[in-house]
N, C-alpha and C positions, 0 to 999 in steps of 0.2 A: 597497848597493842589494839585493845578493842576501841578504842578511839581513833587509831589511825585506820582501823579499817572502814572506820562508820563516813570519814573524813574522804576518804578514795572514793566512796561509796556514793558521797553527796555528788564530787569533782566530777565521773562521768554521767553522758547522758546515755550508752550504751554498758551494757553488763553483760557476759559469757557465765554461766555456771555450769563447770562437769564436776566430774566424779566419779568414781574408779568404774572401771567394767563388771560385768556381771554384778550388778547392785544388790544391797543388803537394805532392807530398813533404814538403817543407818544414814546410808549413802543418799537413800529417796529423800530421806523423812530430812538431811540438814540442804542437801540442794533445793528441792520447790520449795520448804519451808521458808529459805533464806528469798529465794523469790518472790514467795508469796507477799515476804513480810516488806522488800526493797520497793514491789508495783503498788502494797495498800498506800506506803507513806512516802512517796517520790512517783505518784502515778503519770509523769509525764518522760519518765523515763525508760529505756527499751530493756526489759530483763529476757538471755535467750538459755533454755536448760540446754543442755548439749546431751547425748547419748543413747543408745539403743533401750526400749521399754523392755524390762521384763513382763510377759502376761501373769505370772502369778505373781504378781504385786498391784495390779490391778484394781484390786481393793482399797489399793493404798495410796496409788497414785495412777489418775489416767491419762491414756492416749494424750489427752487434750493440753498434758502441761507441756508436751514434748513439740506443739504444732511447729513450732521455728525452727529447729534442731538443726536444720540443711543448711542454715544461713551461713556463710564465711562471715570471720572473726574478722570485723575491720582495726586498722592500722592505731584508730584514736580508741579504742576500748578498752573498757576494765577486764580482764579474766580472774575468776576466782573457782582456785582448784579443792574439792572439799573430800575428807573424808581417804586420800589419797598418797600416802607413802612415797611412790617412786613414780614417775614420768610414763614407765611403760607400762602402767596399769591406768592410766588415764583414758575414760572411753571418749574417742572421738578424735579429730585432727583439725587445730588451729588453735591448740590451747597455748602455744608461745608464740602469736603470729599477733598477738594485741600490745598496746602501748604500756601497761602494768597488766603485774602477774600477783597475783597474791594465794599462797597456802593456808588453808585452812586444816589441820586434821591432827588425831590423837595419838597416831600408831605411834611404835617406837621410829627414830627416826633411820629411814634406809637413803635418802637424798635431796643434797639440799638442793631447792629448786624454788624461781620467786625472787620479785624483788622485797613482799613482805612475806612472810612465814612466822605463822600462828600455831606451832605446836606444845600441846599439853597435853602430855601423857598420861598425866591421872586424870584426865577427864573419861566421864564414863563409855564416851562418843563424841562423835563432832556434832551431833545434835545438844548433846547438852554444852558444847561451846556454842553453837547457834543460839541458844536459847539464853547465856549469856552475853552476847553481843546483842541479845534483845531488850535484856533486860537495860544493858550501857544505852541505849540507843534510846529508852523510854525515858530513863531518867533526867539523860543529859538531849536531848535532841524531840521531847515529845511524841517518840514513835507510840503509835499502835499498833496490836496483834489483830489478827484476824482469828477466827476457830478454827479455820481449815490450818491454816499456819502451827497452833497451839497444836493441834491433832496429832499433823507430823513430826515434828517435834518430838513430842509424847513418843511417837512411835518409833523414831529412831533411839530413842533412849531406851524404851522396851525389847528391843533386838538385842540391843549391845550387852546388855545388862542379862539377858534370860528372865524377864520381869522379876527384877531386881535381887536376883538372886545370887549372881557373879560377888567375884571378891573386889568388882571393881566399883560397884555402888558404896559411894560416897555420902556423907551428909550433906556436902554441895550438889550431887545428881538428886539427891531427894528433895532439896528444897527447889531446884528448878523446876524439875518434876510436879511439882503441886504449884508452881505460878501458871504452867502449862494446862491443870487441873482446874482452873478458876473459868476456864471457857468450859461451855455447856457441848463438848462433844461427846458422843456415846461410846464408852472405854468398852463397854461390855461388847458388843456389836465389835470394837477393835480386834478384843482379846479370842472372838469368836474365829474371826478372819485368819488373825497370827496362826494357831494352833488347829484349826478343825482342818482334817485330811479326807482327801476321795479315797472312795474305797480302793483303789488301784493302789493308792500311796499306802494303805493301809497293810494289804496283800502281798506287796513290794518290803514292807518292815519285816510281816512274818519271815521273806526268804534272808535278809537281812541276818536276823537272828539265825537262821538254822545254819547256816554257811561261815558266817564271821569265823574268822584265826585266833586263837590268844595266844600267844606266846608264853616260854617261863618267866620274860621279866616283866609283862605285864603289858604286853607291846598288843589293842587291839588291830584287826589288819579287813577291811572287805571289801571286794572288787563290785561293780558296775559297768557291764558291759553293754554294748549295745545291744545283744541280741537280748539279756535278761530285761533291758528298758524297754526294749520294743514288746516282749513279751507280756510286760504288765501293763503297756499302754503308760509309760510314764517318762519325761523329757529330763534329760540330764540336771535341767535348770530346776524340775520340781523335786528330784531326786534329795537335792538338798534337807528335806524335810526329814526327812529317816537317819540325818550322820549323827545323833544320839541314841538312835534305836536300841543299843546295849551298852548305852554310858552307866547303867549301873551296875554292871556285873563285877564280882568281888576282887578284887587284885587287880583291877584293870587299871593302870596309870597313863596311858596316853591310846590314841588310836587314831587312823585314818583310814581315807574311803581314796577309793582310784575310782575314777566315775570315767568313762570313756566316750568322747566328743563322737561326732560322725567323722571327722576327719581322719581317726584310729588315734589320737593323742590323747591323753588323759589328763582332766581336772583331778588336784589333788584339794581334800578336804582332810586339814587335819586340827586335833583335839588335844587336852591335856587336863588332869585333876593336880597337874605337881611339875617334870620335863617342863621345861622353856624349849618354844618348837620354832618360834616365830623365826628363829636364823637360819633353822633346815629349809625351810620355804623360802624364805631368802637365797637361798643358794641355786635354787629351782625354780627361777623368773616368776615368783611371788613373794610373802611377804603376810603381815597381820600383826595379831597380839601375841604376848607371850602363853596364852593358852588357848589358842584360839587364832587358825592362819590356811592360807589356802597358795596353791603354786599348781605351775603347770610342766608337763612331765613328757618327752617324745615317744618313748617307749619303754617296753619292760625291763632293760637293763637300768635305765634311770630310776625306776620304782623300785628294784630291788636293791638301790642305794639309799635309797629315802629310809625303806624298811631296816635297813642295815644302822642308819644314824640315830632312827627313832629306838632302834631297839637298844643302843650305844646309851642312850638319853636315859630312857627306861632304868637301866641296870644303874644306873648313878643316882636312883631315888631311890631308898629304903620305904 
């Protein structure tokens, strides 16, 4: 598979890269990485990221990789969709308007889509498949890494992982992991970036903690409303920092957050130490890993079904 992709890869002289909406690590770190890596060693070829910048990933990836983003997808192009489960979570529009379509990504699978389709579910993330198709690529084709490339990489694999603490770290994500290690970029400087929070975000965990629900089966539950985000001076999208803020409270086996858009619709953000949630989310126009998945929700009677399924979930793990 990773030969046929490197082989698609050579064939056009145009390339599309997206990747899911509201982006993760993950998401950044295997898109511009795989760009990075396609412009060092084919620099006469057009590589375009496709998708809306997160600002706090900015550290991670800027503005600047996003400058094409508006271009239509022409008729003769490669597309390559990364990091990306289902169709309707793909950010952007003209990702089926090109001549090949190829998948890239880890999740379990919710649809097929692609004329190649690259999924590997024990992989730690789709940066560490990036990071493999790097390594295919150096071996057999003489590619070079660049360090900004290694960097993201690294960082997508850091996300996915919980620096490498997840059940999903492998001894194949650890050895990619350390070829990624072999470039001279500053982990500590990363590691500072991933985890240091503004005080707002900080201030926003305390209410976090005081409010949160726990259920008897273990079900945690806590809302994010606009007025409480406006309050702290904190953006749905930075919100995200705080959905473990009471992952380790005693009994707690699964939990999720309702974060509330300005539109009045709710992102859901949800968790698990045990519950397989990934197919509750699936049923609510999202999707993810089995401990670890996010959906989105019209209003309160949908949330108080979610709550009803996770808590279902819950009671079926001792």
């Amino acid at each position: 598979m990773k030969k046929t992709i490197i082989e698609a890869i050579e064939s056009y002289d145009t390339i599309f890269l997206y990747r899911h909406e509201k982006p993760d690590p993950d998401a950044l770190g295997s898109q511009i990485g795989l760009a990075l890596l396609i412009t060092h060693n084919y620099p006469n070829k057009t590589v375009i990221a496709k998708g809306e910048m997160d600002d706090s990933f900015s550290f991670l990836v800027s503005e600047e990789a996003y400058r094409y983003r508006e271009t239509e997808v022409q008729e003769d192009a490669l597309v390559i969709v990364l990091d990306t489960a289902n169709t309707e979570r793909i950010d952007g529009d003209g990702w089926n308007s090109g001549k090949q379509l190829i998948k890239i990504d880890h999740h379990p699978e919710v649809e097929d889509y692609g004329d190649v389709m690259w999924v590997d579910t024990k992989a730690s993330s789709t940066s560490e498949m990036i990071l493999a198709l790097a390594m295919e690529g150096k071996e057999s084709k003489g590619w070079e890494w660049t360090t900004e490339a290694a960097r993201l990489l690294y960082a997508g694999i850091v996300g996915d992982t919980g620096r490498f603490q997840f059940s999903n770290t492998t001894p194949t994500t650890l050895r990619l992991a350390a070829e990624a290690l072999e470039y001279p970029f500053d982990t500590t400087e990363l590691f500072t970036h991933f985890y240091e929070n503004s005080e707002a975000l900080i201030r926003l965990k305390g209410r976090v903690l005081l409010d949160f629900e726990l259920t008897k089966n273990g079900l945690g539950i806590a809302y994010l409303t606009q007025q409480t985000l406006k309050e702290y001076g904190v953006t749905a999208n930075e919100s995200s920092a705080v959905v473990n803020a009471f992952a380790n409270t005693e009994g707690l086996k699964a939990w999720v957050f309702f974060v509330e858009e300005e539109d009045g619709t709710y992102r859901v953000r949800l968790r698990s130490k045990g519950p397989v949630i990934h197919t509750i989310a699936e049923k609510h126009n999202g999707g993810g890993h089995p401990m670890a998945a996010g959906a989105k929700v019209k209003d309160e009677a949908e949330m108080k079904e979610i709550i009803r399924e996770l808590n279902e979930k819950c009671a079926e793990v001792v």
